[in-house]
C-alpha positions in Angstrom: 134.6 65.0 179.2 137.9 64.4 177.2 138.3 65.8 173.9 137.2 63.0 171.0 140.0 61.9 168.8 140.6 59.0 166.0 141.7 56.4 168.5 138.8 57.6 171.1 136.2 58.4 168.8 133.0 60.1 169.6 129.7 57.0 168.9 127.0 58.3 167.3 123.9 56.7 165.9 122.3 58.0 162.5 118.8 56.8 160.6 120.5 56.4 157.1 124.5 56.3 155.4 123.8 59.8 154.1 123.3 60.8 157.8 127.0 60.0 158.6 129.2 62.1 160.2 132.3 62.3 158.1 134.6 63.6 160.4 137.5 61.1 162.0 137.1 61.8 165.4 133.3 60.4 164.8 132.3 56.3 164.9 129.0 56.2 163.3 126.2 53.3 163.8 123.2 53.1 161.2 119.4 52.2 162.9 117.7 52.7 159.9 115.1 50.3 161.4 114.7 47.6 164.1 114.7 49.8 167.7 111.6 50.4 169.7 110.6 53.7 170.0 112.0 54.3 173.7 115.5 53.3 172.6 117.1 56.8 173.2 116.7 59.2 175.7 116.1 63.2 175.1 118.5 65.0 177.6 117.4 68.5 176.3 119.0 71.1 172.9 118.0 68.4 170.7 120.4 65.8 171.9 119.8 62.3 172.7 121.6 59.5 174.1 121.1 55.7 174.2 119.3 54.1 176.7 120.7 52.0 179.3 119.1 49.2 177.9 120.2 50.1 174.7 123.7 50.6 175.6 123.3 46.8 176.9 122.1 45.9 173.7 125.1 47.6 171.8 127.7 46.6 173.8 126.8 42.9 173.7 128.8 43.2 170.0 132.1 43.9 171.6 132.2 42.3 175.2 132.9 39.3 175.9 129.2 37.1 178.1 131.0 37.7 181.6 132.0 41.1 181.1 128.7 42.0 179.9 126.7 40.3 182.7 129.2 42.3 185.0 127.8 45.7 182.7 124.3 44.1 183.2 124.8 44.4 187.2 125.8 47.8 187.2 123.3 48.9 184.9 120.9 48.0 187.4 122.9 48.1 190.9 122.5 50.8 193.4 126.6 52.3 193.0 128.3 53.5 190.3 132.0 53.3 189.0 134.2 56.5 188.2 133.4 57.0 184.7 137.2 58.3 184.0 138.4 55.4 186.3 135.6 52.6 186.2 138.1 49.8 187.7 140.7 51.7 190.1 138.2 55.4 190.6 136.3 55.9 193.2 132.9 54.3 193.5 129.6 56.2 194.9 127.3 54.1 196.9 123.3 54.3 197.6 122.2 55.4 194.0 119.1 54.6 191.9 119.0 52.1 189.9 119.3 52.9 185.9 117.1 49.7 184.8 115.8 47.0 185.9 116.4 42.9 184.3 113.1 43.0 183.3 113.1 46.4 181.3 116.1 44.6 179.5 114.8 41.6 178.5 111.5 43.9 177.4 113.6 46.1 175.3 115.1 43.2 173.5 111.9 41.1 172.6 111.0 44.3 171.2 114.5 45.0 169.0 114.7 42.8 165.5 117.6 42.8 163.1 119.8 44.9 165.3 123.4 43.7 166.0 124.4 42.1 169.8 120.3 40.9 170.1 121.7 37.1 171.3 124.7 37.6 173.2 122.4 40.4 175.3 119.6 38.2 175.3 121.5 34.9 176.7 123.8 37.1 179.0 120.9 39.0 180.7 119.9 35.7 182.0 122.3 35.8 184.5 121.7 39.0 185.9 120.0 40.1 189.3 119.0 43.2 190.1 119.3 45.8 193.1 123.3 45.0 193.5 124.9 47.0 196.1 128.4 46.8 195.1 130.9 45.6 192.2 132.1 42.9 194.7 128.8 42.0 195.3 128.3 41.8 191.8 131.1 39.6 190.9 130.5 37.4 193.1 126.7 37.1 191.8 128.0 37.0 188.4 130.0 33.9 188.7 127.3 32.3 190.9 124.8 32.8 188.4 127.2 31.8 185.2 127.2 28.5 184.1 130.2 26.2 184.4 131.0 26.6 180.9 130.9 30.2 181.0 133.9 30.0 183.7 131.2 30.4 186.4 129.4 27.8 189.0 126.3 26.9 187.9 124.9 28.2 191.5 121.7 30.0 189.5 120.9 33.6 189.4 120.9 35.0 193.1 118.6 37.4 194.5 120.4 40.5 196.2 119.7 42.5 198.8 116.3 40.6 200.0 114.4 42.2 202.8 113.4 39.5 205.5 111.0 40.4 208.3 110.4 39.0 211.3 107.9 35.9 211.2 105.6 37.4 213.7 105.9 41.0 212.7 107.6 41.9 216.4 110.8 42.1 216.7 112.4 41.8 220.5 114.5 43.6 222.6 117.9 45.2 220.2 116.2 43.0 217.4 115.6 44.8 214.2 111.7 44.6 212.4 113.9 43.4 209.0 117.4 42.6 207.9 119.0 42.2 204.3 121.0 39.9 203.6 124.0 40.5 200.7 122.5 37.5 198.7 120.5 34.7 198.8 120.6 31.3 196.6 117.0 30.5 195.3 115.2 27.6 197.0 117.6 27.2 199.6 117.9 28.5 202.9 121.6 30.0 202.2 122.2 33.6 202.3 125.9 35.1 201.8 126.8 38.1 203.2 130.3 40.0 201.6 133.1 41.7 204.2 134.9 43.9 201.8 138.5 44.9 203.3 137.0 48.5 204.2 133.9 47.0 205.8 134.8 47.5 209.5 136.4 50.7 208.3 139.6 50.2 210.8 141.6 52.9 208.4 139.2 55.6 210.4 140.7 54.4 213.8 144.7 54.5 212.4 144.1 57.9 210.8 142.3 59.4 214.3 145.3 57.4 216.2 148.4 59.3 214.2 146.5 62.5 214.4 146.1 61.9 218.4 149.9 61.1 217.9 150.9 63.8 216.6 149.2 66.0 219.0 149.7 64.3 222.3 147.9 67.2 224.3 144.5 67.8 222.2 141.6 66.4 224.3 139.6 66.6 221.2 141.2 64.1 219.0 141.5 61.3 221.8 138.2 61.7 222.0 138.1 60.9 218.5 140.3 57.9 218.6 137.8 56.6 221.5 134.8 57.3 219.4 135.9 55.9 215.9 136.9 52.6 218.5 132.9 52.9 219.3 131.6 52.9 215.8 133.8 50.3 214.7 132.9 48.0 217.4 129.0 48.9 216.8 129.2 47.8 213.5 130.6 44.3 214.1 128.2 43.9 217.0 125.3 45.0 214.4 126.6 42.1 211.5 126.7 39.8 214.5 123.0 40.7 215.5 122.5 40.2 211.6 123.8 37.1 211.3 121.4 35.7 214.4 118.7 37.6 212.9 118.8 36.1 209.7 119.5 32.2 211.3 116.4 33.1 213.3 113.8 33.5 210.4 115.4 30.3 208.5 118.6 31.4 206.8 122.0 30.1 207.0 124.0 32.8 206.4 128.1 32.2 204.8 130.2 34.7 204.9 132.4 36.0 202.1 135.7 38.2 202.6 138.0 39.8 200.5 140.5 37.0 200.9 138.1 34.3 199.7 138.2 36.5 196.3 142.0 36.5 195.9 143.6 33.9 197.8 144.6 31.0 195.4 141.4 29.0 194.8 139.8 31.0 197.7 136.5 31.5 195.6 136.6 28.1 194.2 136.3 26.5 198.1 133.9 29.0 199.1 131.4 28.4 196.3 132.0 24.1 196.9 131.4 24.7 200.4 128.2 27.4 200.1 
């Protein structure tokens, strides 16, 4: 954890303005009433830090409604950005969820006289949770926001639905239950994200310079072949998905990495979802 200075202060919260920490490296915010009783977690030695929904709460007074629905995702997602790094760090996948949406809007109906109470109580709104990634959560976030929020009016999606087999049997290489990236409510349309990195082809160029390299090692042809394998099982399995899903009533669109970036490339796949 970096050292806290005046420009990078240290946030603390304290009961009363004789509680105040005077030193400079310190930004001090005063709760001498208003938060519920679960607003700050004990961590152990006497310390305590704000709880997620807390930090929602307290960050509503300095984000601007789509960067705070973006915090809202992650607060309850299933990754987590790079604290030191949280837009170009690495991200770690398949975590627990900190919150939930409806913890959130609990904690809030139960906070009075607090700053950032109705920017985090209109911006939770828009929020879904059990995200699986930022992409994913981008691309729910500006779903879900309203047109004059910069976003499309689409509604707030549900993510990462399990859908079972009508009859409870699945056949042959059919799975019991697929998941679908996201679905739009009261519709049959699911969309499913392929992320640059989804196939994972940077696992066969890196096997196939090592083979280079070493023309003569058995081992690491064997390699190229195999990472060839699991990149081909993988694009047969989102194939299998995509007929799954058709099967029990969903149309499922798929979303790439271009669509986010080209010019107007998430503008025409929204119209057209």
């Amino acid at each position: 954890m970096p050292q806290p200075t005046q420009r990078a202060p240290l946030h603390v919260a304290v009961p009363s303005d004789p509680s105040r920490v005077r030193a400079r490296f310190f930004s001090c915010t005063i709760y001498s009433a208003g938060l519920p009783d679960d607003a700050f977690l004990d961590i152990g030695n006497g310390i305590q830090v704000a709880s997620p929904e807390l930090l929602f709460v307290e960050l509503a007074t300095v984000m601007i409604p789509q960067v705070l629905v973006l915090l809202g995702y992650e607060l309850t997602r299933r990754y987590s950005r790079d604290a030191d790094s949280p837009r170009l760090g690495p991200i770690t996948y398949g975590i627990p969820p900190l919150t939930t949406v409806e913890k959130i809007k609990n904690f809030i109906a139960r906070c009075h006289g607090i700053p950032g109470l109705y920017s985090a109580r209109e911006c939770i709104k828009y929020v879904s949770d059990n995200s699986w990634s930022p992409t994913e959560s981008l691309i729910a976030a500006i779903a879900a926001l309203p047109i004059e929020r910069l976003g499309y009016g689409i509604g707030t999606l549900i993510l990462d639905e399990r859908s079972t087999a009508h009859d409870g049997n699945a056949l042959g290489n059919a799975k019991e239950s697929r998941v679908p990236d996201m679905r739009v409510p009261a519709t049959p349309v699911g969309i499913n994200y392929e992320g640059g990195g989804h196939l994972e082809l940077d696992r066969i160029v890196a096997a196939a310079i090592a083979a280079t390299v070493n023309p003569g090692n058995v081992h690491l042809q064997e390699e190229v072949a195999g990472e060839k394998d699991h990149v081909r099982e993988k694009y047969v399995d989102d194939v299998r998905r995509t007929r799954e899903l058709a099967s029990r009533g969903l149309v499922i669109v798929n979303a790439t990495m271009e669509d986010l970036f080209d010019n107007h490339g998430l503008d025409t796949f929204c119209n057209r979802s």
